[in-house]
KOLDOGU-622342 format. One record per residue (C-alpha): z, y, x; residue number from 1. Coordinates in steps of 0.1 Angstrom, whole numbers, plus 5000, padded with zeros to 4 digits. Layout:
residues N
LODREN   c3   c2   c1   n
LODREN    Z    Y    X NUM
...
***
This chain:
residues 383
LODREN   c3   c2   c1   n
LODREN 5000 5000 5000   1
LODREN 4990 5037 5018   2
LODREN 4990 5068 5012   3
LODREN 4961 5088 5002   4
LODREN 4942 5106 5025   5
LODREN 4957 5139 5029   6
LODREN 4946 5162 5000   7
LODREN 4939 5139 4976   8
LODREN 4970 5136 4958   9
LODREN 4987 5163 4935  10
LODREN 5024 5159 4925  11
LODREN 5026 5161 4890  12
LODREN 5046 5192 4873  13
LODREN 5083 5186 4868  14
LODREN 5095 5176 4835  15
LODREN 5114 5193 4822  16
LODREN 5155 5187 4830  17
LODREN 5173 5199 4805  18
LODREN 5203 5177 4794  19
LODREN 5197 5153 4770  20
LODREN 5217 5122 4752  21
LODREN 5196 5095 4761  22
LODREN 5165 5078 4752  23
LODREN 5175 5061 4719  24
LODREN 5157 5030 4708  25
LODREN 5177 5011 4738  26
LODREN 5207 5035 4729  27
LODREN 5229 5029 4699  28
LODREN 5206 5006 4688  29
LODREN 5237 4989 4703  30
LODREN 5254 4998 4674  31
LODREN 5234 4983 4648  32
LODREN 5215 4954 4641  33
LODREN 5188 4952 4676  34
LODREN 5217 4947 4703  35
LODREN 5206 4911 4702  36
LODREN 5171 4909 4698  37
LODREN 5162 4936 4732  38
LODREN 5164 4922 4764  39
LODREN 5184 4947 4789  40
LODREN 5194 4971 4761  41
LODREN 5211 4998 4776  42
LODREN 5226 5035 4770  43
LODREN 5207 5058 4784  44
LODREN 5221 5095 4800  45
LODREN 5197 5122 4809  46
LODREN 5165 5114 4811  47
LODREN 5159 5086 4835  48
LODREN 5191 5081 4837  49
LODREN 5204 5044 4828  50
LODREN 5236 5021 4825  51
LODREN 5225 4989 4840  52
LODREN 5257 4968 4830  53
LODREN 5246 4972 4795  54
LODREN 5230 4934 4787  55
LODREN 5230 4912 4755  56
LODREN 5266 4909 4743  57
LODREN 5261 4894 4713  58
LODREN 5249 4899 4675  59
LODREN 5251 4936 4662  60
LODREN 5288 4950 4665  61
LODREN 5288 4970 4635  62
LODREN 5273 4949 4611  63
LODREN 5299 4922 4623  64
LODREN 5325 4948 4612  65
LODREN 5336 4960 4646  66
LODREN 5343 4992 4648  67
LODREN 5329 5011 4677  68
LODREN 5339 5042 4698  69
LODREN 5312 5062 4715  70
LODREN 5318 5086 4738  71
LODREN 5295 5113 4755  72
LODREN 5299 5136 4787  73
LODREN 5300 5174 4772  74
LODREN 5311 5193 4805  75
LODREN 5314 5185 4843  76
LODREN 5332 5202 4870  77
LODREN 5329 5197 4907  78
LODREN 5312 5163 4916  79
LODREN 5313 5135 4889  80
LODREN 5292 5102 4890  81
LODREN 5277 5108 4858  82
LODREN 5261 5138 4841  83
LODREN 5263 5155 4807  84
LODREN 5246 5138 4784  85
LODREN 5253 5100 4797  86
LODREN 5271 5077 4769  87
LODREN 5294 5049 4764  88
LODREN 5296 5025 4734  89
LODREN 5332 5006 4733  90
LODREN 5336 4980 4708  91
LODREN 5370 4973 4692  92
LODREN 5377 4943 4712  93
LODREN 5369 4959 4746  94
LODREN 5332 4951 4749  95
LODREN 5313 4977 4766  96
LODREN 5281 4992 4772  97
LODREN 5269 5022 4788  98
LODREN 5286 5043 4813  99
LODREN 5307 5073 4820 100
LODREN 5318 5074 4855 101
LODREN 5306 5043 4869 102
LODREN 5341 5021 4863 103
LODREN 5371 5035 4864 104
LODREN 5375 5057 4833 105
LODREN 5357 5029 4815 106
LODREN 5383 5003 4821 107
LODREN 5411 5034 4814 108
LODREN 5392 5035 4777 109
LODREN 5387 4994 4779 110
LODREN 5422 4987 4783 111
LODREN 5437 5014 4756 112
LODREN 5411 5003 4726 113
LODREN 5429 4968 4735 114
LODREN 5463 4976 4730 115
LODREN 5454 5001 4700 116
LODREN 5465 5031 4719 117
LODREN 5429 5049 4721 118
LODREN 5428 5059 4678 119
LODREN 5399 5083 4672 120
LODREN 5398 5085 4634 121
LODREN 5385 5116 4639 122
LODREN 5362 5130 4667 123
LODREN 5382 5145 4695 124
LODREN 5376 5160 4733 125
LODREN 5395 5144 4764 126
LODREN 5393 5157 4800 127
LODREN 5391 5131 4829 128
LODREN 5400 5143 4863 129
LODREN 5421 5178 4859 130
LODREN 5446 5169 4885 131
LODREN 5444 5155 4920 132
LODREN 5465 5127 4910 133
LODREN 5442 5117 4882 134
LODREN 5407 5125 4899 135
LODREN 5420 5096 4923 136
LODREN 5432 5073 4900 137
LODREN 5400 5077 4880 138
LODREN 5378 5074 4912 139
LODREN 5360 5108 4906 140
LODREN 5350 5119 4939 141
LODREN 5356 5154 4957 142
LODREN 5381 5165 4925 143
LODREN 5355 5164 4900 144
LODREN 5365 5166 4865 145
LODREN 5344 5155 4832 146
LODREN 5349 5163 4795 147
LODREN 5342 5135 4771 148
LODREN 5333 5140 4732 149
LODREN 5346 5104 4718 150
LODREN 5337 5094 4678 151
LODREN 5340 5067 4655 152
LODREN 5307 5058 4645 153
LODREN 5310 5055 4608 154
LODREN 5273 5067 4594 155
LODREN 5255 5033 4603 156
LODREN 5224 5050 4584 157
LODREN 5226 5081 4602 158
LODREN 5221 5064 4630 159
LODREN 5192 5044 4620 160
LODREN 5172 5074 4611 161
LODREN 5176 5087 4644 162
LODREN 5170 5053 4659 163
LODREN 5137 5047 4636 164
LODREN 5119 5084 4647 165
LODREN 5130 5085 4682 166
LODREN 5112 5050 4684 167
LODREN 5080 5071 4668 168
LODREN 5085 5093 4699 169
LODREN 5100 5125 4677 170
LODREN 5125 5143 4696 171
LODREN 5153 5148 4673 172
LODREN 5181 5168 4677 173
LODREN 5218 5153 4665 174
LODREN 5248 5177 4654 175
LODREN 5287 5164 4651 176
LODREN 5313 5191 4638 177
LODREN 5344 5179 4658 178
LODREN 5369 5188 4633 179
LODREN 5352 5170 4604 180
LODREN 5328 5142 4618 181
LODREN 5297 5157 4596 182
LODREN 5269 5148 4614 183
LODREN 5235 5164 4612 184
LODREN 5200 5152 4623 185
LODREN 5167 5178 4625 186
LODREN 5138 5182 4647 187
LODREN 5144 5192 4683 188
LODREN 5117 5208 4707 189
LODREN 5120 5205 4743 190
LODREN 5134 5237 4751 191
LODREN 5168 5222 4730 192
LODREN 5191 5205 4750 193
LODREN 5230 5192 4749 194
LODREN 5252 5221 4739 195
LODREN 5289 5221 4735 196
LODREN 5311 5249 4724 197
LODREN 5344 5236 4717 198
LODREN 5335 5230 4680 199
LODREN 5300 5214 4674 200
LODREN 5281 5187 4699 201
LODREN 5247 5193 4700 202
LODREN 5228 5160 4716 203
LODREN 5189 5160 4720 204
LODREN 5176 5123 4718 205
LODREN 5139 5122 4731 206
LODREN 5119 5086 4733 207
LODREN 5123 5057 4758 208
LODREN 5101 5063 4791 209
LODREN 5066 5039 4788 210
LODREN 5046 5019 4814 211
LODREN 5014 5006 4805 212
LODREN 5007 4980 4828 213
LODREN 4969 4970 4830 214
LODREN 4967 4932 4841 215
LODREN 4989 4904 4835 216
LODREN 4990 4888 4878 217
LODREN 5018 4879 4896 218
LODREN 5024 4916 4909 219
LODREN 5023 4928 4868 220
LODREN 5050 4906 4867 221
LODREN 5069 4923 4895 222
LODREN 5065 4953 4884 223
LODREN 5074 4950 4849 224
LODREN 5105 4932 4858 225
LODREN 5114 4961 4884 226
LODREN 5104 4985 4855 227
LODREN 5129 4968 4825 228
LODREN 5156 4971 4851 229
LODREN 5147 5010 4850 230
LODREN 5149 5011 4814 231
LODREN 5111 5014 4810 232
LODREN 5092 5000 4778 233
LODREN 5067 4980 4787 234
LODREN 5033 4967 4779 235
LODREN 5016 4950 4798 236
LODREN 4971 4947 4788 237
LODREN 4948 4919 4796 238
LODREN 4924 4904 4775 239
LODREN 4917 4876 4800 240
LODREN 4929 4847 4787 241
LODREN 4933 4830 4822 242
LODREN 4962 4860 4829 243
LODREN 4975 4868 4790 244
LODREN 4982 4829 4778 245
LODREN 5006 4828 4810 246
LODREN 5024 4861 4807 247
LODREN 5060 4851 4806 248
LODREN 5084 4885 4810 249
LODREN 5106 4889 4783 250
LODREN 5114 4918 4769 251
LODREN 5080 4931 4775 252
LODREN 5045 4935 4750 253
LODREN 5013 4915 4759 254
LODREN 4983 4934 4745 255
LODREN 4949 4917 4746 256
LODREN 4931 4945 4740 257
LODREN 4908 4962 4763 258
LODREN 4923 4986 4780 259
LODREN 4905 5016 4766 260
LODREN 4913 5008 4733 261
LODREN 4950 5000 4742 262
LODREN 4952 5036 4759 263
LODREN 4941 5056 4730 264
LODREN 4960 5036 4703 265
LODREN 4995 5044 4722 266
LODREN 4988 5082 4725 267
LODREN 5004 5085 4760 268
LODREN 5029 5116 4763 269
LODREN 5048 5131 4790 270
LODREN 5071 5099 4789 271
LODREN 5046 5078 4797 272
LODREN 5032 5062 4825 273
LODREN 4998 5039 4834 274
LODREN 4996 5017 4864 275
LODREN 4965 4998 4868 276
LODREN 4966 4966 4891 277
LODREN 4937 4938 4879 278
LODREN 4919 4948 4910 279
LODREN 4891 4949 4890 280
LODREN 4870 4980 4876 281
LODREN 4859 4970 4848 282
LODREN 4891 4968 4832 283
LODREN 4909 4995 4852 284
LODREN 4884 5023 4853 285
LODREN 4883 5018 4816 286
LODREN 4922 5024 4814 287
LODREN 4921 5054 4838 288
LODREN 4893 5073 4818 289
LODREN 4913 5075 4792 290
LODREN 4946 5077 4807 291
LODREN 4942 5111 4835 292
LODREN 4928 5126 4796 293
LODREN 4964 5121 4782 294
LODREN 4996 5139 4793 295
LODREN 5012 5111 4810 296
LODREN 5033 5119 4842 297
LODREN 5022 5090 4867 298
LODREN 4983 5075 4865 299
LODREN 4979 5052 4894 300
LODREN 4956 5023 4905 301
LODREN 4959 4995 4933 302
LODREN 4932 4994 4959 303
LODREN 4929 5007 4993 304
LODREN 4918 5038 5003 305
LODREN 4883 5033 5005 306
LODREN 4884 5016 4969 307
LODREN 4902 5044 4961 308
LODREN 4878 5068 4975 309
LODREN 4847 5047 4956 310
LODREN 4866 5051 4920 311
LODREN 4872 5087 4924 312
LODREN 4836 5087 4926 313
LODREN 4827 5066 4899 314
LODREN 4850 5088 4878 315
LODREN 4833 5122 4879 316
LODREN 4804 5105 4862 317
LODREN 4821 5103 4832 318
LODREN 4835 5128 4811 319
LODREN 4866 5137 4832 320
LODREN 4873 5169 4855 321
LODREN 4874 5171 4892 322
LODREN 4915 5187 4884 323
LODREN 4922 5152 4862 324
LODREN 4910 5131 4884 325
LODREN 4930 5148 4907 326
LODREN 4956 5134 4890 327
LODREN 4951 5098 4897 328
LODREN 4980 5081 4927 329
LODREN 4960 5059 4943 330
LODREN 4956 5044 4965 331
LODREN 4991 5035 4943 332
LODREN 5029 5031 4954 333
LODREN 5050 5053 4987 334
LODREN 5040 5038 5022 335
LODREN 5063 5018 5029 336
LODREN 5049 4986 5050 337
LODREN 5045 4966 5017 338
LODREN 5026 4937 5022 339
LODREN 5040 4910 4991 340
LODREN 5038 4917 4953 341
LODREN 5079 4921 4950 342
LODREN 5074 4942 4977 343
LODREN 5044 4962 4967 344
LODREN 5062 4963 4934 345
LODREN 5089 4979 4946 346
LODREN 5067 5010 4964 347
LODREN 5053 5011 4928 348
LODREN 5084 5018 4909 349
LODREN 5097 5044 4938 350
LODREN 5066 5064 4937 351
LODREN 5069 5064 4896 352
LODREN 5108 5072 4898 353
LODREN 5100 5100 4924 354
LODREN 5070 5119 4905 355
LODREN 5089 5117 4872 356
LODREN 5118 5129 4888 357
LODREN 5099 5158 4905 358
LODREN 5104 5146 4937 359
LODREN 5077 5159 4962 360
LODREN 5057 5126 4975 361
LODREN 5060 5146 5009 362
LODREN 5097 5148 5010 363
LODREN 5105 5111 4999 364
LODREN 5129 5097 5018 365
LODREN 5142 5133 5036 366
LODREN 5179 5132 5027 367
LODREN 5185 5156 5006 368
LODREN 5224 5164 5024 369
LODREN 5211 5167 5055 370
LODREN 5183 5188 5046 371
LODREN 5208 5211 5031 372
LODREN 5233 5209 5058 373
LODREN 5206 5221 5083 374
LODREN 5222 5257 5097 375
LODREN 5254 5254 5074 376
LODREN 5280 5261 5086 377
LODREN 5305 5251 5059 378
LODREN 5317 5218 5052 379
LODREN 5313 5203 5014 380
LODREN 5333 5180 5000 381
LODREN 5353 5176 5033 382
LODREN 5377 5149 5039 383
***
């Protein structure tokens, strides 16, 4: 896997960061009656952000009649392992799923919803961290300090509406009145984002982050493993039958399709990302000419630079400009000295996770602290 030659490749524009509650459909689906039909479901924090330690647990908790506790970071102070926006889901026996502070607080919460001491009948703010004493015994490093929202969730259809159009890729805004528990949905834009003012919790749910994988071969299947572990929906598109009838990734959608059709049917947005790998370009030309036309923040293709030089060519004779093709990472995946599929899997994924996280591809792997340390000459965070 290699770079491009030099000039080639554009970063995409930065999303947009603005604190959000999570990508829904693998959020409190939790809560209702998916938990155990999604492989990997997980909470999700601010965009991109994910709870890995969420898996299958089980049937759904509410319709089981567990009560469940959710709780969402409002505020942070100093440095705190999670950011506003990320969410935990406690069940009444002590299951968990989601995460706060990567541990500590959890078991805290864990350990008071078992002996009955954690009662939120009615939606209330806590504050982790506020003394030295406690930021140790919670494990937040440097002093930090969060502020957690925690609720009973009690409108099971509330939350089923917002699960249903966040799965239809709406961005919906979701209102709780802290002294009351009413809770509000409406339509969000993407200048909204979490807000918090002692009385009313604003939360902005937006849809999952998409990979369209084009071919169904053994490095698909790295790849869209690599990619559920990141919380990505994926779909993976081959109408071969040789590749499809094998396809074995749970969790994941086969499409048969051809790739153009595929494409235009899931009306790729800024969520989204296409990564063609069949090698062949027949099938992935077919997926890139419609895919550098959409808004999606990664387009990329595997071949080496010269293929990647030839397709760029065959390209501009269709109906695409010389600034979307632009657009197109390939030859695809960071430089890294891959040489097998897990491998070239993995420069895949990082390239992904560094466009949409507006990473320059120039600057991976500069680390960030000492790049900021460079001619400081105070200490941060000093032990």
């Amino acid at each position: 896997v290699l770079l491009p030659v030099s000039g080639q490749r554009q970063s995409a524009p930065k999303l947009e960061s603005v604190p959000r509650c999570g990508r829904f459909s693998y959020g409190l689906a939790i809560l209702l009656e998916r938990h155990d039909k999604v492989s990997g479901t997980k909470l999700a924090a601010l965009r991109g952000g994910t709870s890995p330690d969420a898996k299958e647990r089980g049937s759904d908790w509410r319709a089981n009649g567990h009560e469940v506790i959710l709780g969402t970071i409002v505020q942070t102070w100093g440095s705190s392992p999670r950011p506003p926006g990320a969410m935990l889901a406690i069940r009444d026996d002590g299951l968990v799923a989601g995460s706060i502070s990567g541990g500590c607080i959890e078991d805290d919460m864990i350990n008071r919803v078992r002996d009955q001491s954690l009662e939120v009948d009615k939606p209330s703010v806590v504050t982790y961290g506020i003394s030295k004493e406690e930021a140790n015994r919670f494990g937040l490093p440097c002093g930090g300090t969060l502020q957690v929202v925690l609720e009973k969730i009690t409108d099971d259809e509330s939350f089923r509406e917002l699960l249903k159009r966040v799965e239809q890729h709406e961005l919906v805004s979701r209102s709780l009145v802290i002294s009351t528990g009413e809770v509000s949905l409406k339509d969000a834009s993407s200048s909204d984002e979490l807000s918090f003012d002692g009385e009313v919790l604003q939360c902005v749910y937006g849809p999952r982050w998409r990979l369209i994988i084009i071919g169904a071969g053994q490095l698909s299947t790295y790849v869209a493993q690599m990619a559920k572990a990141l919380d990505y929906h994926v779909i993976v598109c081959d109408p071969r039958a040789e590749y499809a009838d094998t396809w074995s990734v749970p969790g994941t959608i086969l499409s048969r399709e051809m790739p153009d059709d595929l494409v235009v049917s899931l009306k790729l947005d800024a969520h989204s990302a296409l990564v063609a790998v069949t090698h062949d370009p027949k099938l992935d030309d077919l997926a890139l000419l419609e895919g550098l036309k959409s808004p999606s923040f990664y387009v990329g293709a595997l071949g080496s630079r010269l293929n990647s030089k030839n397709r760029r060519e065959r390209l501009l004779l269709f109906d695409l400009s010389q600034s979307e093709i632009d657009q197109l990472h390939g030859p695809v995946g960071l430089s890294i000295g891959s040489k097998t599929p897990p491998e070239i899997a993995v420069a895949i994924l990082a390239e992904i996770t560094a466009v949409r996280n507006g990473v320059p591809l120039h600057s991976v792997g500069v680390n960030e602290s000492k790049k900021s340390s460079e001619g400081a000459t105070t200490t941060v965070c000093a032990v």
